[in-house]
Phi, psi and omega in degrees: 000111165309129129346109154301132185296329162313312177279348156279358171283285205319319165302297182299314200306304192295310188294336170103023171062030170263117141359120189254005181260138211317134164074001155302281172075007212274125204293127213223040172203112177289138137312148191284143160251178174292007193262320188247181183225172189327150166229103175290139183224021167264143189267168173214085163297129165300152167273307154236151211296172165274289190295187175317303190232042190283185169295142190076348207302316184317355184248152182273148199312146182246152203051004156089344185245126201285344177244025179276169187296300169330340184237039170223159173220190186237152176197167182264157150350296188300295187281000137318322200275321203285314222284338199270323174272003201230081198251009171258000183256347148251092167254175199310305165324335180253356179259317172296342182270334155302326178255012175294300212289317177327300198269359181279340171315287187269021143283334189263004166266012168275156161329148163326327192269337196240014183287333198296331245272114166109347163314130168224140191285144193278151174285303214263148148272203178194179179203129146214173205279143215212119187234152194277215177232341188264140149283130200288152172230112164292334172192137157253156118036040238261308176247145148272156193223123205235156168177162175300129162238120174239009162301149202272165199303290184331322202251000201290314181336308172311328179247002163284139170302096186272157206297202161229010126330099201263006166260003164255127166301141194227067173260177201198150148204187200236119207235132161049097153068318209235141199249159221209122180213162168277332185315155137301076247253001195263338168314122142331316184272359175312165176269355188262348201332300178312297175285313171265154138301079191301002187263307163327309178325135197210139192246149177230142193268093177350296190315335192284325221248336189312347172278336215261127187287308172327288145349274200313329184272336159300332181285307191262012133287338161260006156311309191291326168269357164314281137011286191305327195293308179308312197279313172269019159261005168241022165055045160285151156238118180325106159279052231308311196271015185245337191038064182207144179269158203214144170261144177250175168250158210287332192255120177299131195087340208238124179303148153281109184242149160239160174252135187227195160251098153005146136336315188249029152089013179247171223249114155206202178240137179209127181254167242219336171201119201216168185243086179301168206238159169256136232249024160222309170252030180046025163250198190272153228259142171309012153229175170240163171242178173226148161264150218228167195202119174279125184224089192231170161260133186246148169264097197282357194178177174327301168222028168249136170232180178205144160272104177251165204249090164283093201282155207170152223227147172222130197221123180246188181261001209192357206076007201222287179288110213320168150244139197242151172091185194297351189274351183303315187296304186313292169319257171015298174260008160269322178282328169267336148327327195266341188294122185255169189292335161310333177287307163312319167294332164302306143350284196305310179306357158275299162335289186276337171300286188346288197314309217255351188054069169058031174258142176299011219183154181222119180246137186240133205244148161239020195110226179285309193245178225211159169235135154214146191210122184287122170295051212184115182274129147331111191219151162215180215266220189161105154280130162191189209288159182287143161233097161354117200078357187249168183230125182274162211010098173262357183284082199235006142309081208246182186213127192241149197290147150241188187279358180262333161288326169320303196289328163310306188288344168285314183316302189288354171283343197273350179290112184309150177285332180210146166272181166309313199285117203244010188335290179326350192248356187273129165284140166331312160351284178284331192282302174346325196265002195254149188290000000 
């Protein structure tokens, strides 16, 4: 079954006789010479293929009829050929949104009277899941632990007892004289023993501090370095002054890949710090990018707090070395412009798998207490008009407990929210009235 000449007017017509694939724009009608007459030079791509093992074929047809308008876009040559030979870096949902945006682009340079024109409010709604960039945290932190330090920041590293438990952290920082940890520093066995006075030592209570401003930046600076512990055992590297982790490759010259769990829930590969090549003679480009990560913890309410997962790019000279001045900004806002919202969700899922290494959870031990920040993007349910074709909860990667994530989460479960021990909690008052 052929393309109706009708549904190909309607397609040139909406597209403005332009190219629909983005920041292209490309005039898709030669001019008459005097030897010749006008030359159309624009393709009408299927979105999804026609044959059997065409691009896309695997998906369903949108508007159901495969030469039908829902399933055509308009394109110049080049990018007919990339969508079609790159159909998983276009897949359907990102070929319909070029051309709804293609075409809304050109009504709105029409007159007034025609921007509106052929719009009709859509009848059916839907309710689908709308998912965030934050991960929910199941448990904090319930005390911090304080003492004199007069040893200098450079060396306190040097002296820490590091545990042999090799899943407990030790982050810490030093505020006025004083080093400030989740570890339990009044414990003999701390790992700070050497460095604080565990007899000196004071446990201070989350709840005492939610007013405190000082206090409160001081909690999410040691969360935050909580972060630095993780990332760095899964051998990230820090960009202090971008304040995002970046993967380097283990090897000079050589691409990086990792395996992860898909959006769509299967197992693949990708890589993470590469030299890209140009894409008419394949050689290679004067830089490398890295894919890169933003990491913060946020307080969304009295005690619901979140991890959010920023995705991001990092471009060096070498794999190694920064690449510095505008073209870095450049590369950067041309690669996240082209990102659509499906993309970004790939991102964060390539995150929290990474992050969490295919655990329902990513748990951080201090000792007697705990971090667990829940492997499950923040998500909620969203009524709004149906769009023909498009597809909804794409999200089918999940994560199930086994029996060694299981025995973790019991563990940090058996830790009391408050102990017996409440010596430190006693008011002046009261140790005053006892004999």
């Amino acid at each position: 079954m052929a393309i109706e000449p009708r549904t190909k007017q309607i397609l040139w017509g909406r597209a403005g006789a332009t190219c629909s694939f983005p920041g292209c724009g490309r005039n898709l009608v030669r001019d008459a010479t005097p030897e010749d007459r006008e030359v159309l030079v624009g393709e009408i791509a299927h979105i999804v293929g026609q044959s059997k093992g065409g691009p896309r074929a695997e998906m369903s047809v949108p508007g159901g009829n495969v030469d039908g308008y829902d399933n055509l876009i308009l394109l110049c040559h080049e990018h007919h050929e990339l969508v079609d030979q790159q159909p998983n870096t276009y897949p359907v949902e990102k070929l319909r949104q070029y051309k709804t945006d293609h075409e809304e682009w050109v009504r709105a340079r029409l007159s007034r009277e025609q921007e509106f024109e052929g719009l009709t409010r859509p009848e059916a709604m839907v309710t689908e899941t709308v998912y965030s960039n934050v991960l929910p945290i199941t448990q904090l932190p319930h005390y911090v632990y304080s003492g004199p330090c007069t040893v200098p920041e450079a060396e306190v590293k040097t002296l820490i007892k590091w545990p042999s438990d090799k899943r407990i952290l030790t982050p810490y920082i030093i505020r006025g004289g004083r080093l400030y940890a989740f570890n339990d520093l009044k414990d003999y066995e701390s790992p700070f023993a050497t460095i604080v006075d565990p007899y000196s030592a004071q446990r201070h209570t989350l709840n005492e501090w939610l007013d405190k401003p000082d206090e409160m930046r001081w909690y999410v600076e040691l969360l935050n370095r909580t972060v630095n512990k993780i990332t760095g055992h899964l051998r990230l590297k820090l960009d202090k002054e971008h304040h995002r982790y970046f993967f380097e490759p283990d090897e000079p010259g050589k691409d990086k890949s990792v395996t992860y769990q898909s959006v769509g829930g299967v197992r693949s590969e990708r890589k993470v710090a590469w030299n890209p090549h140009f894409k008419h003679n394949d050689m290679p480009k004067r830089y490398w990018e890295h894919l890169a990560v933003g990491l913060r913890f946020h307080r969304l309410g009295d005690m619901a707090w979140g991890f959010a997962i920023r995705p991001e790019r990092r471009f060096t000279k070498d794999g190694f070395e920064s690449l510095e001045g505008k073209a870095t900004g450049k590369k950067s806002t041309k690669k996240k412009s082209r990102m659509y919202n499906f993309d970004v969700l790939k991102e964060v899922q390539f995150w929290r798998d990474f992050l969490s290494q295919g655990n329902p959870r990513i748990t951080c031990l201090f000792g007697k207490q705990a971090l667990v920040i829940d492997n499950s993007l923040m998500s909620a349910a969203i009524t709004w008009p149906e769009i023909s074709g498009d597809q909804a909860n794409r999200m089918s990667a999940s994560y199930e407990d086994d029996l060694f994530s299981l025995a973790d989460l019991q563990e940090v479960s058996e830790f009391d929210e408050f102990d017996s021990d409440t010596d430190d909690l006693e008011t002046e008052d009261e140790v005053q009235g006892e004999d």
